[in-house]
N, C-alpha and C positions, 0 to 999 in steps of 0.2 A: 544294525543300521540305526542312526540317530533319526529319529522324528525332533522335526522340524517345526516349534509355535507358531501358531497363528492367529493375526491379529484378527479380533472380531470386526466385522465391516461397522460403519458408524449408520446409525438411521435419518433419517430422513431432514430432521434437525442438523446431524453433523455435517453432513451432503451439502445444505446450504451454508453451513457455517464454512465450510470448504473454501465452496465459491465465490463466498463474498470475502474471505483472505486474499483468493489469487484477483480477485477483481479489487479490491485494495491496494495491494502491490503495485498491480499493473497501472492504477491510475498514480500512484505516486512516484512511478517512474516515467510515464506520458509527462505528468505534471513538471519533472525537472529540463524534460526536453522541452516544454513551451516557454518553460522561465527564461530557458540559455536563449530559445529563440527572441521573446520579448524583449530583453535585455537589450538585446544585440540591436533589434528593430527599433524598440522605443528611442534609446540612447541616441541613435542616429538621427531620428527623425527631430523628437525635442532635444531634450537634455538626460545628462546621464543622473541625476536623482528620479525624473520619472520611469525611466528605466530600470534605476533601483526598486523602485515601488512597486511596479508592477511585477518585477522578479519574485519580490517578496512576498506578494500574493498570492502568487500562483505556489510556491513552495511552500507557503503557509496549508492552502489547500490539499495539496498534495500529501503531506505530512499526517495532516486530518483523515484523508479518506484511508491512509497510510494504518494512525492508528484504529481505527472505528475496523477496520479488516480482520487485525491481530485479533481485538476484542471479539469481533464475532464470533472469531475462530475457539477461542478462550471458554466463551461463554457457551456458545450453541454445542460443539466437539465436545469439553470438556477436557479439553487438550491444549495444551503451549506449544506453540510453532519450534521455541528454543531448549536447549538439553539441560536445561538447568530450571530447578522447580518454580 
C-alpha cells in the first residue's frame, strides 16, 4: 500500500497569512461589484467621466487590498498562491 505525504500544517503566522489572502481576494472582488455598481450610478446621475472616476477608484483599491493578500500569503506562509516559483 502507498503512503500517502503529508503536508505539515502551517503555524500560527501561516494561518493569518491565510486569512488575510482569502480576505484580499474577497475585497477585490466586492470591490469590482461596487465599481460596476458606481459606474452605472454615478454616470446616470452626473456624467459618465465621473462615473469613470469613481470606477477607477474603487478598482484601483481593490487591486491593492488584492495585492497586499498575495503578499501576506507570500510572506507570513512562506508560500505562492501560484504553481510556478
Amino acid at each position: 500500500m502507498k503512503q500517502v505525504e503529508q503536508k505539515e500544517k502551517p503555524d500560527m503566522a501561516g494561518r493569518i497569512g491565510v486569512v488575510l489572502h482569502w480576505l484580499g481576494c474577497a475585497l477585490g472582488v466586492l470591490s469590482v461589484l461596487v465599481a460596476v455598481w458606481a459606474f452605472i450610478d454615478i454616470s446616470i446621475k452626473f456624467d459618465l467621466a465621473s462615473g469613470a472616476i469613481e470606477a477607477a477608484i474603487f478598482l484601483g483599491a481593490g487591486f491593492c487590498a488584492w495585492l497586499v493578500g498575495h503578499v501576506a500569503l507570500y510572506l507570513l506562509k512562506g508560500d505562492s498562491p501560484h504553481p510556478w516559483p
